[in-house]
Wavefront OBJ file of the C-alpha trace (Angstrom):
o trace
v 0.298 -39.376 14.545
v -2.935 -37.730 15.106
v -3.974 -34.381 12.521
v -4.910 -32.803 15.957
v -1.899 -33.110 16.992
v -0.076 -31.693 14.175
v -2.399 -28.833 14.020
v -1.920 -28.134 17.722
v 1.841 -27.354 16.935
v 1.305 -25.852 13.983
v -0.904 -23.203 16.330
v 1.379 -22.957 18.866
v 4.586 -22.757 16.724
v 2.391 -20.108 14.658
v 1.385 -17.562 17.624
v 4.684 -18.169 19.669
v 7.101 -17.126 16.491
v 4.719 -14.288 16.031
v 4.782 -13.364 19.663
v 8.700 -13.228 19.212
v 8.909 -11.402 15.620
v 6.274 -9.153 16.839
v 6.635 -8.330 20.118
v 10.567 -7.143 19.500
v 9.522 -5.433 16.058
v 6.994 -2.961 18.446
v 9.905 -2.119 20.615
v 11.853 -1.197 17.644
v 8.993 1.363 15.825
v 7.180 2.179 18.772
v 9.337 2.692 21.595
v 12.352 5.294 22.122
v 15.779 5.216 23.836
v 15.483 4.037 27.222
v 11.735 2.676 27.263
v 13.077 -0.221 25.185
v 14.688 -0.994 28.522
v 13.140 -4.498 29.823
v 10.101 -3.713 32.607
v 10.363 0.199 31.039
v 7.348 0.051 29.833
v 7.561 -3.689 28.162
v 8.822 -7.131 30.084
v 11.131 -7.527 26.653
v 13.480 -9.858 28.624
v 11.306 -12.680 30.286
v 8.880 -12.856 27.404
v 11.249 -12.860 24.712
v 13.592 -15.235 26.154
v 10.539 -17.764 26.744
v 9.241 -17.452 22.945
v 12.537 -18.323 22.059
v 12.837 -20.914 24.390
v 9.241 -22.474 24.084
v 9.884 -22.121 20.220
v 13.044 -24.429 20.302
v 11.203 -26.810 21.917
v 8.128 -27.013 19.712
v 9.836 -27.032 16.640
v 11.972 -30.165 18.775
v 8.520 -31.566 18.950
v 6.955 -31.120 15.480
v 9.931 -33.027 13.902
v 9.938 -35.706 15.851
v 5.944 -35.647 14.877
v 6.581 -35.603 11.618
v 8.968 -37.761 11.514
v 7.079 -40.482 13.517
v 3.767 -40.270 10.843
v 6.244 -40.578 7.566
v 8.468 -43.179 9.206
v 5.181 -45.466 10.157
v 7.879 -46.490 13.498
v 5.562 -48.150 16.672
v 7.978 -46.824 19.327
v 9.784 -43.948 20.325
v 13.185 -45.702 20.340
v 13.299 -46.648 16.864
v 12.663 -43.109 15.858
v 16.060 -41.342 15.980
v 17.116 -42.827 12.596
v 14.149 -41.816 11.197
v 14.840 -38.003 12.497
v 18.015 -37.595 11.325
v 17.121 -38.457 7.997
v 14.838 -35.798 7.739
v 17.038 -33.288 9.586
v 20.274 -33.757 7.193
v 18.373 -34.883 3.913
v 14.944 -32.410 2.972
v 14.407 -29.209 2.731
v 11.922 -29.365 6.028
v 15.407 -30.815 7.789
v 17.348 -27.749 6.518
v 14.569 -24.997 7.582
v 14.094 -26.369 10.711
v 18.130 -26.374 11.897
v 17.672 -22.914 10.234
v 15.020 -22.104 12.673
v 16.877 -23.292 16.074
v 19.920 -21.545 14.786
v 17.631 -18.015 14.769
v 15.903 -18.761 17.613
v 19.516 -19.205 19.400
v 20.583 -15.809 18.029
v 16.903 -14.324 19.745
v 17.368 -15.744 22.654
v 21.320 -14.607 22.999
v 20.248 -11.131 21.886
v 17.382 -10.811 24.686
v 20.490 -10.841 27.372
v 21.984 -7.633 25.854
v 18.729 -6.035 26.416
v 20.375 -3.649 29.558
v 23.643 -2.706 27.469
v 22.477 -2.423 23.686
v 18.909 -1.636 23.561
v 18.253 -1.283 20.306
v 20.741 -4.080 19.046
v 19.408 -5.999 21.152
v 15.862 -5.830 19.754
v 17.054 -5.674 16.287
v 18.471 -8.832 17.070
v 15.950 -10.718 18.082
v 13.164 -9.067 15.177
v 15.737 -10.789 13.154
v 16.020 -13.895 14.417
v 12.088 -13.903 14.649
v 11.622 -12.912 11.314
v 13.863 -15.704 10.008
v 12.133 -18.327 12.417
v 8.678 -17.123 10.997
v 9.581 -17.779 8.080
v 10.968 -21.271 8.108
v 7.163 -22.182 8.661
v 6.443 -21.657 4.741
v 7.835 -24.601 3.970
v 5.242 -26.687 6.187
v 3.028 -24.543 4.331
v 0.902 -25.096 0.505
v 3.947 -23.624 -0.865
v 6.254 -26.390 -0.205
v 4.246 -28.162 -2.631
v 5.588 -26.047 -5.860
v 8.069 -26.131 -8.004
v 10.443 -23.814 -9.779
v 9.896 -19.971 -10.116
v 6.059 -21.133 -8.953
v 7.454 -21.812 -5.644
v 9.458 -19.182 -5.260
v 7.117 -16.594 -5.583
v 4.721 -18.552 -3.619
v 7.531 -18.414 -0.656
v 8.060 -14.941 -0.801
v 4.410 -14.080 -0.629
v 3.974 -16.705 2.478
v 6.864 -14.876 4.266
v 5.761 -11.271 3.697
v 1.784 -12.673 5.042
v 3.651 -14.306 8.043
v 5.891 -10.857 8.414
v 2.854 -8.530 8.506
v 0.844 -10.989 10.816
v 3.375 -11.242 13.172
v 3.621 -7.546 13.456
v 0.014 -7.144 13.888
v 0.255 -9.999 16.590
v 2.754 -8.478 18.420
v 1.614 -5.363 18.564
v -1.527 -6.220 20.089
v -0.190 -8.234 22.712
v 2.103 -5.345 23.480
v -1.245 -2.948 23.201
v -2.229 -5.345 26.000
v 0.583 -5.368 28.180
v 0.566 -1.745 28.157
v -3.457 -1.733 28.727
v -2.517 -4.217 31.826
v -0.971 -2.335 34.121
v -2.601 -0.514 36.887
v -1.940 3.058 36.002
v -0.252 2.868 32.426
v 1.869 5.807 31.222
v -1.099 7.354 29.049
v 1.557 9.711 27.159
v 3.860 6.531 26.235
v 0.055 4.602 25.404
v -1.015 7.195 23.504
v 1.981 8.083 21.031
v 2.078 4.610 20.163
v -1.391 4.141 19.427
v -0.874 6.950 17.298
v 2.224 5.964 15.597
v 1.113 2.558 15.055
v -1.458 3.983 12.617
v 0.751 3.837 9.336
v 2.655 0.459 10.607
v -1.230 -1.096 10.821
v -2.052 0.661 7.631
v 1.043 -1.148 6.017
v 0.587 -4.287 8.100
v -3.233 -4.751 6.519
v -2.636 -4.031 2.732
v 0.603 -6.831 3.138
v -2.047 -9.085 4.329
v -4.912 -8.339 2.389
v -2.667 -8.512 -1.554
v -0.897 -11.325 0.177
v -3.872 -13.270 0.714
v -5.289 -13.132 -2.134
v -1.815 -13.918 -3.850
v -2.025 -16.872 -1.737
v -5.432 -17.991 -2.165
v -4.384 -17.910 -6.412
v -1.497 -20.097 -5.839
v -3.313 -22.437 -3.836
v -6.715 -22.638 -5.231
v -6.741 -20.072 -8.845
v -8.706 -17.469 -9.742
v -12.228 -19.104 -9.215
v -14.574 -19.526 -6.359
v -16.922 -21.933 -7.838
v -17.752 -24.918 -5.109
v -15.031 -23.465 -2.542
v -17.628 -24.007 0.365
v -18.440 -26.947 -0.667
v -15.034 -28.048 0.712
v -13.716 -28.575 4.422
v -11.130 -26.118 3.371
v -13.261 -23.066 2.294
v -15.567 -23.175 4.676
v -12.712 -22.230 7.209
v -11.181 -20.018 4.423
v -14.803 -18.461 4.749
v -14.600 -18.428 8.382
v -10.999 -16.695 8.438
v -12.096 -13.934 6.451
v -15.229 -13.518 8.421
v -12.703 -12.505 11.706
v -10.312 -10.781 9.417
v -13.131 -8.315 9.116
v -13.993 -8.470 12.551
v -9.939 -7.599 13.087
v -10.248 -4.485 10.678
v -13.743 -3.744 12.561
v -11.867 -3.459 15.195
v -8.909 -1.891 14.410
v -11.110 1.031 12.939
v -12.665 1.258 16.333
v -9.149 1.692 18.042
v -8.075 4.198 15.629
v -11.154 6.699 15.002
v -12.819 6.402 18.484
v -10.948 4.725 21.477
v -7.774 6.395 20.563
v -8.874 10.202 20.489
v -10.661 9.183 23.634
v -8.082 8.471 25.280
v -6.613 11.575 24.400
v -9.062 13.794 25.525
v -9.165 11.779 28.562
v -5.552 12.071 29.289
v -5.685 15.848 29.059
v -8.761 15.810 31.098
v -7.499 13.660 33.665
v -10.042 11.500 33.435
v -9.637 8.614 31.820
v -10.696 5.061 33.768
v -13.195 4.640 31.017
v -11.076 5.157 28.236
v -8.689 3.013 29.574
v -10.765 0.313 30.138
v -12.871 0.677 26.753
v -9.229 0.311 24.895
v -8.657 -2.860 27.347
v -11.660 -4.914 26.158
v -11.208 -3.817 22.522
v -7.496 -4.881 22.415
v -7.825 -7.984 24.107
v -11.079 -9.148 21.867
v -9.286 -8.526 18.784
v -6.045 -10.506 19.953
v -8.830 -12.758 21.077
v -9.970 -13.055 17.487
v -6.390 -13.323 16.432
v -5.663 -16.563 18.232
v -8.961 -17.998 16.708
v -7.307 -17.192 13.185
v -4.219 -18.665 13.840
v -6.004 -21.842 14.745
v -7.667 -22.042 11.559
v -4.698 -21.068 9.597
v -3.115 -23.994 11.188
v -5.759 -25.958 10.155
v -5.786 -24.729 6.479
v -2.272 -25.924 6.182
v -3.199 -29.234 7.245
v -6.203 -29.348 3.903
v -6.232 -28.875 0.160
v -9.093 -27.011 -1.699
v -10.627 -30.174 -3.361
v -10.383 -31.791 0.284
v -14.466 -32.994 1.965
l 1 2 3 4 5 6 7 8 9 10 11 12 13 14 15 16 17 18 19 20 21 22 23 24 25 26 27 28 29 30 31 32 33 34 35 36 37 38 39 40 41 42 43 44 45 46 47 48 49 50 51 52 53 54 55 56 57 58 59 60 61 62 63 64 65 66 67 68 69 70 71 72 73 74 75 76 77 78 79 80 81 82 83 84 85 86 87 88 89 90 91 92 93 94 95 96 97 98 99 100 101 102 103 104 105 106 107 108 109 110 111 112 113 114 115 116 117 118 119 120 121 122 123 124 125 126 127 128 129 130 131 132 133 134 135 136 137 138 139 140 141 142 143 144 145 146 147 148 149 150 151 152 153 154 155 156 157 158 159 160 161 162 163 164 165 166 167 168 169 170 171 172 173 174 175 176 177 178 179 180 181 182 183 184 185 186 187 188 189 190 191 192 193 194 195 196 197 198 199 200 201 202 203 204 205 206 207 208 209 210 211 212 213 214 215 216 217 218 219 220 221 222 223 224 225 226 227 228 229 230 231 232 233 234 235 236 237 238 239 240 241 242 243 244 245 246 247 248 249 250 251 252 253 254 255 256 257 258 259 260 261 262 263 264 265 266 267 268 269 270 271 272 273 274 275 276 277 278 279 280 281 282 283 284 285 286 287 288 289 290 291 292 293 294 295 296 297 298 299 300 301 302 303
């Protein structure tokens, strides 16, 4: 089976669990009593319910990928054997029925959006969160052993965790940014409140990066570029700054201007300043997941 192909799932799997996790997590910190509603202020119930959906059937994909490269099989029809093997006998088997059986709960929870709004969403963060985190074991941590890989699986759920709520709550930044006339008091406050979540979101990512990066590679960067794999380790944390670049912008200038704007009454420009920023930096995002994917794919000695 072709590495691009893998990697392409790996992406997709990657931004759609994150869309999920995050996108229900933001309704949950950042929304209040009946703007968690679906079409309130969010469309929690069609996006949500696709994540889940699209999710189930990527994850249906990337075992039946994985299980067609180990099994060496030349058609589809001897495969099935080959599948159930790996669903009922490896750990990758057990994570992944883990994962459909989450993504089942999210996607039963996104009907009760109407009656229990907050259950509801609670729900689904949990089933997302769970999902997320079945990808560490597809991940460099897989390949440890004892208390090594432990640790190595709790620091590749809490990076996943923290990336999913900064994915999420850009797209929903963008959502919000998309409409016509948003609500600038409901845009504003959670701007605002998302301040200490993003605070919280980046350290998580920045200590559990470099966690990661000793597990995987130690405490030396000696030749790292001269490898496939830290040159796009190189490249990653070249956008990561661009993300926190970003993110500074949105917090000490677009964000007060929109303020002053929306007490003003005029605020087209503000508006459409916070548009571009938000969708370049989930821009930027996607690009990262990509290479992420890719990184899971290499090992540091790898040309």
């Amino acid at each position: 089976m072709s590495d691009s192909i893998n990697i392409a799932l790996r992406f997709a799997l990657y931004l759609d669990l994150m869309l999920l996790f995050g996108l229900a997590a933001f309704g949950l910190y950042s929304l209040r009593g009946q703007e968690r509603v679906s079409d309130a202020q969010l469309p929690f119930a069609p996006l949500l319910l696709a994540t889940a959906v699209l999710g189930g059937l990527l994850s249906l994909a990337a075992m039946a990928c994985m299980a067609w490269a180990m099994s060496g099989v030349s058609e589809w029809t001897e495969l099935w054997p080959h599948v159930e093997m790996m669903v009922l006998e490896t750990d990758v088997g057990w994570t992944w029925m883990l994962r459909m059986a989450a993504l089942v709960l999210a996607g039963f929870a996104v009907t009760l959006n109407k009656r229990w709004l907050a259950a509801s969403l609670g729900l689904v963060t949990l089933g997302g969160a769970v999902a997320l985190a079945t990808l560490a074991w597809a991940g460099h941590g897989a390949m440890d052993e004892g208390t090594r890989r432990n640790w190595h699986f709790i620091t590749d759920f809490l990076h996943l965790w923290a990336a999913g709520g900064w994915v999420g709550a850009l797209a929903a930044f963008a959502l919000l940014l998309r409409q016509a006339e948003p609500q600038l008091a409901v845009l504003a406050r959670t701007l605002t409140g998302f301040e200490v979540a993003g605070a919280v979101i980046v350290a998580v990512i920045s200590v559990t990066g470099v966690i990661n990066y000793l597990f995987i590679v130690g405490p030396s960067i000696v030749g790292l570029l001269d490898s496939l794999y830290g040159q796009l380790l190189a490249l990653k944390l070249i956008l990561f700054a661009a993300m926190l670049a970003f993110a500074a912008l949105n917090r000490f200038h677009l964000s007060p201007l929109l303020e002053s704007a929306r007490q003003s009454g005029e605020h087209g420009v503000a508006v459409k300043a916070l548009r571009r920023s938000m969708v370049l930096e989930f821009s930027v995002a996607v690009v990262i997941l990509g290479l992420v994917a890719w990184l899971g794919t290499l090992s540091p000695g790898m040309e």
